[in-house]
SEFI-462634 format. One record per residue (C-alpha): residue in three letters; x, y, z. Coordinates in nm, 2 decimals, padded with zeros to 4 digits, m for minus. Each point is the difference from the previous one (the first is absolute). Layout:
# SEFI-462634
> aa x y z
> ala X Y Z $
...
This chain:
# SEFI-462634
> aa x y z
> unk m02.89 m00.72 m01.56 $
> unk 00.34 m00.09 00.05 $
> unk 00.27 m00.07 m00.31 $
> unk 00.25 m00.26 m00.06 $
> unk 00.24 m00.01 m00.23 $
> unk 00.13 m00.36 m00.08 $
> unk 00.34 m00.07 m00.28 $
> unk 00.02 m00.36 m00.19 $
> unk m00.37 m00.01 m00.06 $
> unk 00.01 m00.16 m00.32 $
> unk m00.03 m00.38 00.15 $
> unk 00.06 m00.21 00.28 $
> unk 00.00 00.18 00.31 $
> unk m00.05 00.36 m00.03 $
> unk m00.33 m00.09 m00.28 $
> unk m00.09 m00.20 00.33 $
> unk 00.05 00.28 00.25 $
> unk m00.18 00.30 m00.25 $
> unk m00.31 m00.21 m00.03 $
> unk 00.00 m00.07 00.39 $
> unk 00.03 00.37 00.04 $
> unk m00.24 00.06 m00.26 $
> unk m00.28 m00.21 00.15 $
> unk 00.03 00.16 00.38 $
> unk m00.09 00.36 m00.18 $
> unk 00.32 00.16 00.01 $
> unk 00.14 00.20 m00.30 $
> unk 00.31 m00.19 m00.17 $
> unk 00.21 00.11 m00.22 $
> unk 00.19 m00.30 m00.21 $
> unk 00.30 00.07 m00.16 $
> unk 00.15 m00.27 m00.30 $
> unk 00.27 00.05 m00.22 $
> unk m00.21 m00.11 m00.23 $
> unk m00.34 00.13 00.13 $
> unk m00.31 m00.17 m00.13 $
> unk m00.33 00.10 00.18 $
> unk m00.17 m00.32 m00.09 $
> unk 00.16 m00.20 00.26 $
> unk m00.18 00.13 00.28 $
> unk m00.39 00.04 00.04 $
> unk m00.15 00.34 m00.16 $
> unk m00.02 00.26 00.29 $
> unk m00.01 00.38 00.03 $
> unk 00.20 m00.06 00.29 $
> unk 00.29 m00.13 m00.21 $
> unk 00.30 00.16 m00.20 $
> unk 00.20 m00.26 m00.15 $
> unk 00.38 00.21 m00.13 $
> unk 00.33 m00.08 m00.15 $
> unk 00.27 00.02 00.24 $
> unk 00.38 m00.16 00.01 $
> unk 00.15 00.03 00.33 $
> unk 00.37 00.06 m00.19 $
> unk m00.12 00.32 m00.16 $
> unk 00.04 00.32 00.18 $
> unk m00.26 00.13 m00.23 $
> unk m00.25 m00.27 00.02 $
> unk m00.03 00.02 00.32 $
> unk m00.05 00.38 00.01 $
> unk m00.30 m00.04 m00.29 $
> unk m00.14 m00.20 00.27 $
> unk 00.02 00.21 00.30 $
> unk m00.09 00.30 m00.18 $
> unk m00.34 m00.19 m00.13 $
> unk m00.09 m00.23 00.28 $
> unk m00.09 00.25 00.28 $
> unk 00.00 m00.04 00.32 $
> unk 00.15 m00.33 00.11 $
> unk m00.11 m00.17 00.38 $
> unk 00.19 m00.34 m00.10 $
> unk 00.26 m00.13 m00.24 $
> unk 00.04 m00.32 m00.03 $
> unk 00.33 m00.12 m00.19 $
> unk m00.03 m00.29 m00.14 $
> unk 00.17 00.01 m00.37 $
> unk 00.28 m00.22 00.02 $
> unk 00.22 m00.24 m00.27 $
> unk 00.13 m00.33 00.07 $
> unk 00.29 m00.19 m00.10 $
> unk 00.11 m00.38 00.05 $
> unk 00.34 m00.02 m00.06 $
> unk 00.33 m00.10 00.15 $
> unk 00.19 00.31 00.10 $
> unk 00.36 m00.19 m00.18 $
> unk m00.25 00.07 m00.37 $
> unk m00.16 00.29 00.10 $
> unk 00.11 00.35 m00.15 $
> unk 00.09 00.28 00.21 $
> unk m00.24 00.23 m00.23 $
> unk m00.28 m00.30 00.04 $
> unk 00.10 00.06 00.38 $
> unk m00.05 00.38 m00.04 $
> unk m00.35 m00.05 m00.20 $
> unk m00.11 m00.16 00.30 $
> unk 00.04 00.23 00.31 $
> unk m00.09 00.31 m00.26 $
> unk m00.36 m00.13 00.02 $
> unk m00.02 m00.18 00.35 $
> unk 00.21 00.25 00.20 $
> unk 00.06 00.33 m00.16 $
> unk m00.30 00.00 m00.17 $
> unk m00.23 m00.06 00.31 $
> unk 00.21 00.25 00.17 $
> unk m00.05 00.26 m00.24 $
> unk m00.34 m00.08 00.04 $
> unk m00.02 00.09 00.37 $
> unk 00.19 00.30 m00.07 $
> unk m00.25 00.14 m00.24 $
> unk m00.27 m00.07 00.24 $
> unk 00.14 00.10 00.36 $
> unk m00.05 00.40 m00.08 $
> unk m00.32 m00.06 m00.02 $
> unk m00.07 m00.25 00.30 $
> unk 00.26 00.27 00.22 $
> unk m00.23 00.26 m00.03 $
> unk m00.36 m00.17 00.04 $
> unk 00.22 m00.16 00.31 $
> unk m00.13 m00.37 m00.16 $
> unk 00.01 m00.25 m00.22 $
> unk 00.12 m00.38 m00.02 $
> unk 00.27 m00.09 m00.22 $
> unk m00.02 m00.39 m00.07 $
> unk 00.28 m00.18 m00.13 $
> unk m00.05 m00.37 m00.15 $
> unk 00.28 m00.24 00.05 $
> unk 00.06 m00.35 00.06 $
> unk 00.05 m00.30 00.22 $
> unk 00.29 m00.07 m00.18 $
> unk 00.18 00.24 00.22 $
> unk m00.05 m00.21 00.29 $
> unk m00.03 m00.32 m00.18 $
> unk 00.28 m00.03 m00.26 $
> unk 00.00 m00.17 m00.28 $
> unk 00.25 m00.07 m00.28 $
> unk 00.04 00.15 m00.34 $
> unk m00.20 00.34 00.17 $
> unk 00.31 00.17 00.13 $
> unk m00.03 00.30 m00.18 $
> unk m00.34 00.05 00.04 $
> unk 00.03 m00.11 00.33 $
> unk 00.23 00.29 00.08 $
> unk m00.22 00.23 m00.15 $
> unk m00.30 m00.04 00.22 $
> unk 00.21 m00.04 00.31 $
> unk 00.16 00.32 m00.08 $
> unk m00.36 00.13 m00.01 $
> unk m00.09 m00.12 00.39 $
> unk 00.31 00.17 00.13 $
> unk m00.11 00.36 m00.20 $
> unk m00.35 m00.07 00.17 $
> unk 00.13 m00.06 00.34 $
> unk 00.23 00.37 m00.03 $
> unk m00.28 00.15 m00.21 $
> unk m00.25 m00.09 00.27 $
> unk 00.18 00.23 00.24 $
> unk 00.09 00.29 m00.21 $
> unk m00.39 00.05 m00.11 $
> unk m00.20 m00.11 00.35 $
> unk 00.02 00.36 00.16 $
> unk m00.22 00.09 m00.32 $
> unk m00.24 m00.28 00.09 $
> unk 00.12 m00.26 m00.30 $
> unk m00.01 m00.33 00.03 $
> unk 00.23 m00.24 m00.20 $
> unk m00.09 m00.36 m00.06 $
> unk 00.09 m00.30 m00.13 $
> unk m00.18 m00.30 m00.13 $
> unk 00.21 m00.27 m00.09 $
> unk m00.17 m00.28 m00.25 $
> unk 00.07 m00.36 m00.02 $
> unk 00.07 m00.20 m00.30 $
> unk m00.32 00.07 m00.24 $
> unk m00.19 m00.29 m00.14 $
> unk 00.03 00.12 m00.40 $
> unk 00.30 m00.04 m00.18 $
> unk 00.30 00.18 m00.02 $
> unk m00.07 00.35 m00.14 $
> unk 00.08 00.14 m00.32 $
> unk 00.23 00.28 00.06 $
> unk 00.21 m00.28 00.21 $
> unk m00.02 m00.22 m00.33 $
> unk 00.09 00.26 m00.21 $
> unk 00.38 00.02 00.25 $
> unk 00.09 m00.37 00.00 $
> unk 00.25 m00.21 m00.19 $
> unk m00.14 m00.34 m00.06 $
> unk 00.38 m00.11 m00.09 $
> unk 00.10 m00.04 00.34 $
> unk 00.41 00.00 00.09 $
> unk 00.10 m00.33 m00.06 $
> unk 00.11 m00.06 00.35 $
> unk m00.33 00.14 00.18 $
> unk m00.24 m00.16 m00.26 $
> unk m00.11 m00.29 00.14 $
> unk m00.13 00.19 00.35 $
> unk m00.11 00.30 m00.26 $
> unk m00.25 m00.19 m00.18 $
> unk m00.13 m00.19 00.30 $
> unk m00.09 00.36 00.19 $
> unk m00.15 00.12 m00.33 $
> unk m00.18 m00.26 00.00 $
> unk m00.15 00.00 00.36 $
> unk m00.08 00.41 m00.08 $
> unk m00.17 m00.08 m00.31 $
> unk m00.24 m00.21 00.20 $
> unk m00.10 00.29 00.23 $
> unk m00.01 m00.27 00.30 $
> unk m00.02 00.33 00.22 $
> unk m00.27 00.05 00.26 $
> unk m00.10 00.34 m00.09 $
> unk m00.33 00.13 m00.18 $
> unk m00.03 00.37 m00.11 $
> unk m00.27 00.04 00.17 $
> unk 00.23 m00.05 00.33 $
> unk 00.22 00.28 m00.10 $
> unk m00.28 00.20 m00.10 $
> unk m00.13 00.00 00.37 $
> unk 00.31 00.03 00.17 $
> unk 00.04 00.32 m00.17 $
> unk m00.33 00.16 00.07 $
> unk 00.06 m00.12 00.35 $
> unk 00.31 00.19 00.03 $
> unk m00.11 00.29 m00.19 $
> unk m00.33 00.01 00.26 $
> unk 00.08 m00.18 00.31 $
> unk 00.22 00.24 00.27 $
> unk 00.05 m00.35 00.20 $
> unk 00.15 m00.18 m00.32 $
> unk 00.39 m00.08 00.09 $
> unk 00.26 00.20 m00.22 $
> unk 00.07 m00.33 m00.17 $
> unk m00.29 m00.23 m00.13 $
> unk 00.03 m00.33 m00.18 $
> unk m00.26 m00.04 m00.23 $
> unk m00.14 m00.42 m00.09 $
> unk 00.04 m00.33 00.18 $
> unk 00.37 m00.08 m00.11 $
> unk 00.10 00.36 00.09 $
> unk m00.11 00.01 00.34 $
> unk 00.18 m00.34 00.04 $
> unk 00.31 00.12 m00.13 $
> unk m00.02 00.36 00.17 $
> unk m00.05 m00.17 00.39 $
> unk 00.27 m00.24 m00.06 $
> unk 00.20 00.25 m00.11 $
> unk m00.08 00.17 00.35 $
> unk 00.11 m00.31 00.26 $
């Protein structure tokens, strides 16, 4: 029985993608900041654990405890809607500690591992926003692109071991914008971009995007399973829109 091990379970996507795992009979290991067991079915094919991707430590707890790993899946992320002219550098920093150095410290802790079973899939989530842009997401942007170009290099560094790297890039999700985005955003716009900043807020806070969980869910299993699944996989109806337009 194969493992995976899956960050940013705690909502949205990755709860998605642990359940989906969870119900075709693999072992999955959930990791939350926060971890709380009852959001996922009971199953003694389930460990739910804290982990935060910025902490050397954390990450080690997790390694040390989870076992053997056939698939990680990183998926913990933070968003930010902002104009770059009002956003802080250290709000900039926050940002690629948890979307880029923190998912590459996760494939670090793993590759040992992976090297000497000579397998493993290392899944990274990103988004359509890379190939799709959209305003106010700049530094997030940056941080997921910077995320395709390590899996492109990482790709070729790890294949002699027989690793794959993927990527699955989502769309624009149906729910609202998350909380840990919330939690980054100044409401008091600059005076001179307010007029366009509340008009995108707007549109996000509608979650007009194309994109169930569920999508992302099986994009990732079918990266994580399928040897004929491209290195790069949009996952729901706006993303594969915005991913082959992206490619003419």
């Amino acid at each position: 029985m194969k493992t995976v091990l899956i960050t940013g379970c705690s909502s949205g996507f990755g709860l998605a993608t642990a359940e989906y795992f969870l119900a075709q009979g693999w072992k999955v290991v959930a990791t939350m900041r926060r971890p709380d067991a009852c959001l996922l079915p009971v199953s003694e094919r389930l460990r739910v654990m804290a982990l935060d991707v910025t902490d050397a430590g954390s990450i080690a707890a997790v390694m040390a405890q989870a076992g053997p790993i056939d698939v990680l899946v990183n998926n913990a992320g933070i968003g930010l809607l902002s104009v770059i002219e009002d956003t802080e550098v250290a709000v900039m920093r926050d940002i690629f500690e948890t979307n880029t150095i923190g998912l590459m410290a996760m494939v670090r802790a793993v590759l040992p591992q992976m090297r000497a079973r000579r397998s493993g899939v290392i899944v990274n989530v990103t988004s359509t926003v890379t190939v799709a842009a959209l305003p106010m997401l700049a530094v997030y942007t940056a941080s997921k692109a910077a995320v395709e170009a390590f899996s492109a290099s990482l790709a070729l560094e790890v294949a002699d071991f027989g690793i794959e790297v993927k990527v699955v890039l989502p769309g624009q999700g149906k729910t609202k914008l998350g909380e840990n985005a919330r939690g980054r955003m100044k409401l008091d716009f600059p005076e001179a971009y307010a007029k366009f900043a509340r008009a995108v807020f707007a549109r996000t806070m509608a979650g007009s995007g194309g994109t169930l969980v569920e999508d992302v869910a099986h994009g990732v299993w079918r990266a994580a399973t399928d040897p004929d699944c491209p290195m790069f996989t949009p996952a729901g109806a706006d993303a594969v829109a915005a991913f082959e337009a992206s490619r003419h």
